[in-house]
C-alpha positions in Angstrom: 45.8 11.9 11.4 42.7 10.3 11.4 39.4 11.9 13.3 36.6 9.6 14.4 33.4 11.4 13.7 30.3 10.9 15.9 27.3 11.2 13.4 24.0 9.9 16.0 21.4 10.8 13.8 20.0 8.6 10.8 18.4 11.0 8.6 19.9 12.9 5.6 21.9 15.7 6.4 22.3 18.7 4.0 24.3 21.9 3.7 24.1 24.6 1.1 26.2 27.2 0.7 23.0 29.9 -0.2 21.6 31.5 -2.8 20.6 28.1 -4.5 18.2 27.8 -7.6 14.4 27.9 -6.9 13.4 27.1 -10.1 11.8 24.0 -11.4 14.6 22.9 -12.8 16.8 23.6 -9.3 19.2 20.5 -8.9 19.6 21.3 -5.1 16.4 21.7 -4.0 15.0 18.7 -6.3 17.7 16.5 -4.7 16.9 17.4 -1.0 13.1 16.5 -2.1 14.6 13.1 -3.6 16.6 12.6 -0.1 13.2 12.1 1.6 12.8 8.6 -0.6 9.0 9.8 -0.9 7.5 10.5 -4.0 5.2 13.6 -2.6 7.0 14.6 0.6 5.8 17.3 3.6 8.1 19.7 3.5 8.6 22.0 6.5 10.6 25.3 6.2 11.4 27.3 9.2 12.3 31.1 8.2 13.9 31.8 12.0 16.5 33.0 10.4 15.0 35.8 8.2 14.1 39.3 8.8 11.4 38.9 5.8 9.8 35.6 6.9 7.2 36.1 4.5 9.0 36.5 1.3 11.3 33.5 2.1 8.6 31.3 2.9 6.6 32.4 0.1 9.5 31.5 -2.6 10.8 28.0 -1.2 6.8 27.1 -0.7 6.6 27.7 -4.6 10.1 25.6 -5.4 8.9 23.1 -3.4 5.4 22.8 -4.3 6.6 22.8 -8.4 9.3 20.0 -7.0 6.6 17.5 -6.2 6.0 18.1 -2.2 2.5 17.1 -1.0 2.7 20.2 1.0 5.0 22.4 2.3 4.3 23.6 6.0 5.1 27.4 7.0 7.0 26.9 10.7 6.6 30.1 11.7 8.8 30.4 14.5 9.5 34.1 15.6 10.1 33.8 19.2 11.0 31.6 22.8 7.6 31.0 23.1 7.0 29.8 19.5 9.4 27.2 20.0 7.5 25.8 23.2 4.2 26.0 21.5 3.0 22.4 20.6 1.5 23.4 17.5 4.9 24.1 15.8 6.0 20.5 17.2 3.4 18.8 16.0 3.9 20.6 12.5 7.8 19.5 12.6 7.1 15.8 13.4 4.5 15.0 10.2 7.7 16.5 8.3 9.4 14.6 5.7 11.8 17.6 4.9 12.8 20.1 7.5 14.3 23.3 5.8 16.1 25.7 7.4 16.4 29.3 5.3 18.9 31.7 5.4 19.4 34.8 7.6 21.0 34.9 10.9 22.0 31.9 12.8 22.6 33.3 15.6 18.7 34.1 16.0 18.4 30.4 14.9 20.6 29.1 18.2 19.0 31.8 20.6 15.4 31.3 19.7 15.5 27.1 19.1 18.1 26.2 21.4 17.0 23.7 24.1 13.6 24.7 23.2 10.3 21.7 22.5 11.0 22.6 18.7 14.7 21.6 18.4 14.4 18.3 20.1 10.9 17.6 18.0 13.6 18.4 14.6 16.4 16.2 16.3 13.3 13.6 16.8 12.4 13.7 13.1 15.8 13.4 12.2 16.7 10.4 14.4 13.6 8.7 12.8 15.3 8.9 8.8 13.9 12.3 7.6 15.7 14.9 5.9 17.3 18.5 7.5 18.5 20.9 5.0 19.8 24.3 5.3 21.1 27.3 3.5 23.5 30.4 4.1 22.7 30.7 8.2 20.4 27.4 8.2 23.9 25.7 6.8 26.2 27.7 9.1 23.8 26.3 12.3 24.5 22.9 11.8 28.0 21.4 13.0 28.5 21.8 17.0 30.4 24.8 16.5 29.7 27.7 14.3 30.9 31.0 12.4 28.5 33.9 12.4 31.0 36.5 12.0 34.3 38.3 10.9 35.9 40.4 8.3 36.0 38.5 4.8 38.9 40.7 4.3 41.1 40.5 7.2 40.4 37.5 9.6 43.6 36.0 10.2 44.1 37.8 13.2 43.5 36.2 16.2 39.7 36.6 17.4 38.8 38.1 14.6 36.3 35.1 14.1 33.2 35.1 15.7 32.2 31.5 16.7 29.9 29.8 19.2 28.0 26.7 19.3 25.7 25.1 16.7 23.2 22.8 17.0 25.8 19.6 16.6 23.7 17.9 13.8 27.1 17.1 12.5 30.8 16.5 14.5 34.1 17.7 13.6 33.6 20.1 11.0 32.6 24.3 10.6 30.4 25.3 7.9 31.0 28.7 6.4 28.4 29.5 3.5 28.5 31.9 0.9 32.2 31.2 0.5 34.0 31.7 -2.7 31.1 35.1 -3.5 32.4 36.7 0.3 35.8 35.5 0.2 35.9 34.0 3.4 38.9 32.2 3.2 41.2 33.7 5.6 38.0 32.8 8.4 38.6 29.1 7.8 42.2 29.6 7.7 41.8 31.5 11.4 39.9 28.8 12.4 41.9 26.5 11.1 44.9 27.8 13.3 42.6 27.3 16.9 40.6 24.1 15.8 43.2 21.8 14.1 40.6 19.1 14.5 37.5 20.4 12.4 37.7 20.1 8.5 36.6 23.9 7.4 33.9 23.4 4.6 33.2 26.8 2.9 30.4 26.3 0.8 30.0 28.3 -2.4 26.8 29.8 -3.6 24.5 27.1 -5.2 26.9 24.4 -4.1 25.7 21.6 -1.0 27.2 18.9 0.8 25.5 15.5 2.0 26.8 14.1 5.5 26.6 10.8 5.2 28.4 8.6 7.8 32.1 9.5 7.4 31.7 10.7 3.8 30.9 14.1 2.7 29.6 14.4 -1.0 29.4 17.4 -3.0 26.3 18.4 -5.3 25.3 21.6 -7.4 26.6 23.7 -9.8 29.3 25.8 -7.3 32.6 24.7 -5.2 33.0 23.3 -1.8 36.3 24.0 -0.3 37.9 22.1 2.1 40.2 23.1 4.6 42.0 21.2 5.8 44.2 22.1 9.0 45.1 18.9 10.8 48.3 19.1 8.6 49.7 22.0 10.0 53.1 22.4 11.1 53.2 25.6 13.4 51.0 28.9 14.2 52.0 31.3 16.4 48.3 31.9 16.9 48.9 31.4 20.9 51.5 34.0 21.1 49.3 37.1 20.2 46.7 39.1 21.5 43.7 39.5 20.1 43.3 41.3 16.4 47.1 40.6 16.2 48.0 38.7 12.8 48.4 35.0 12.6 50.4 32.7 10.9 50.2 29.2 9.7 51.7 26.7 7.9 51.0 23.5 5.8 47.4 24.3 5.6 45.9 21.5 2.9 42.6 22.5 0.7 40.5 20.9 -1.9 38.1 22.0 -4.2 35.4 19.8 -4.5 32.6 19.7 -7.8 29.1 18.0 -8.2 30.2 14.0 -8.0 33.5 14.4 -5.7 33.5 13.7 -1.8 35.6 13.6 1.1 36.2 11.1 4.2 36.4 12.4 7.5 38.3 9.9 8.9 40.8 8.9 6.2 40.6 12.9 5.3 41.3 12.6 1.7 39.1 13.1 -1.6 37.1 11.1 -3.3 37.0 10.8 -7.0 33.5 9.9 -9.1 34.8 6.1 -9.6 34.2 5.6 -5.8 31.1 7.5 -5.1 29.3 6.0 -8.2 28.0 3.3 -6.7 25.6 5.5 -4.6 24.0 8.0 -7.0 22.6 11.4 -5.5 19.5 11.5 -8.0 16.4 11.3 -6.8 15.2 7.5 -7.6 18.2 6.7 -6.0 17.6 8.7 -2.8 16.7 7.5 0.8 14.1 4.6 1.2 
């Protein structure tokens, strides 16, 4: 099967799965920097997410500082009418970086959905700079979006909570924190009602680059791949809700630093054919 994947925007896309390295020495953070193409990039992180906006802020403004950004903007955005206020616009459009922390997502969606803020970031983006995002600021991205169910028992039917994203990226759900929560029975639910969307479940320090049709993996953890377009029956439309699902011919891949994926071939990529376009830094977005 192949899936055509509409990607509009220009800009770097990343995902990480959370809990990523915030040292100096922190090969995701240092690559998202290197994604900008600017040797001393503004950096703007947005902490909707959090419940301690403060303390995240206050810990990716020192990783990204020590990383070589010019300056790294606090976007501050608690509520509706933050994310109508011009200021915040104006802070997200001198952005090289746009960084999205962890937390909830669905406080993400509610409180920058259709607001001044999200277009001013889909703006930015359109125009070549970079939108990252760990744990919920990950989860947020693809048009639709996990934000809840039992690690332990979620192959029953609607025992995934989903609803939309913001639809940086097509055809694929993003659930974070993966291999740490055990969250593979939620991809394999969804799996069963969206046939169509690759499940990537990204493990902690781990991160995917959208580029065009190719996903590549980076960091030190996993990205699995789910695969479900290969299925060959579910009885998933049979059953009432919490009852348990089956499926069958369900494909995954386990993905390191150097491997990718194509979205519309949907099949790996080994290091011999991503070498020719390096993920360090100097190599990075110009």
């Amino acid at each position: 099967m192949n899936l055509s994947v509409n990607r509009p925007v220009r800009g770097p896309l990343v995902a990480i799965g959370g809990a990523e390295e915030k040292s100096q020495q922190a090969a995701i953070l240092k690559r998202v920097v290197g994604f900008s193409g600017k040797s001393a990039p503004v950096v703007g992180v947005i902490t909707t997410a959090s419940a301690i906006p403060d303390e995240v802020f206050e810990g990716y403004a020192a990783a990204f500082s020590a990383l070589g950004a010019a300056e790294v903007l606090d976007i501050r955005v608690r509520d509706r009418r933050d994310a109508a206020d011009e200021t915040f616009a104006a802070m997200i459009r001198r952005a090289d970086v746009i960084f999205f922390s962890g937390g909830d997502q669905m406080r993400l969606t509610n409180i920058l959905g259709a607001s001044p803020s999200i277009k001013a970031i889909r703006a930015r983006h359109a125009e070549g700079a970079v939108v990252a995002g760990t744990s919920a600021g990950a989860a947020c991205q693809s048009a639709t979006m996990v934000y809840g169910g039992l690690a332990d028992d979620s192959l029953r039917k609607g025992a995934v909570k989903m609803a939309a994203g913001f639809g940086f990226i097509d055809g694929v759900i993003i659930d974070t924190h993966f291999l740490q929560r055990g969250r593979f029975s939620r991809l394999m639910e969804v799996g069963a009602t969206n046939p169509e969307c690759l499940g990537i479940g990204l493990g902690e320090d781990a991160a995917v680059l959208f580029e065009g049709d190719v996903i590549r993996a980076f960091g030190p953890g996993h990205v699995i791949l789910v695969d479900s377009s290969t299925i060959t029956g579910s009885n998933v439309f049979d059953l009432d809700d919490g009852e348990a699902v089956t499926v069958h011919n369900v494909t995954m891949h386990a993905l390191v630093d150097g491997y990718g994926y194509n979205l519309t071939d949907r099949r790996v990529l080994g290091p011999e054919e991503l070498g020719a376009h390096s993920l360090e830094p100097k190599n990075a977005y110009s």
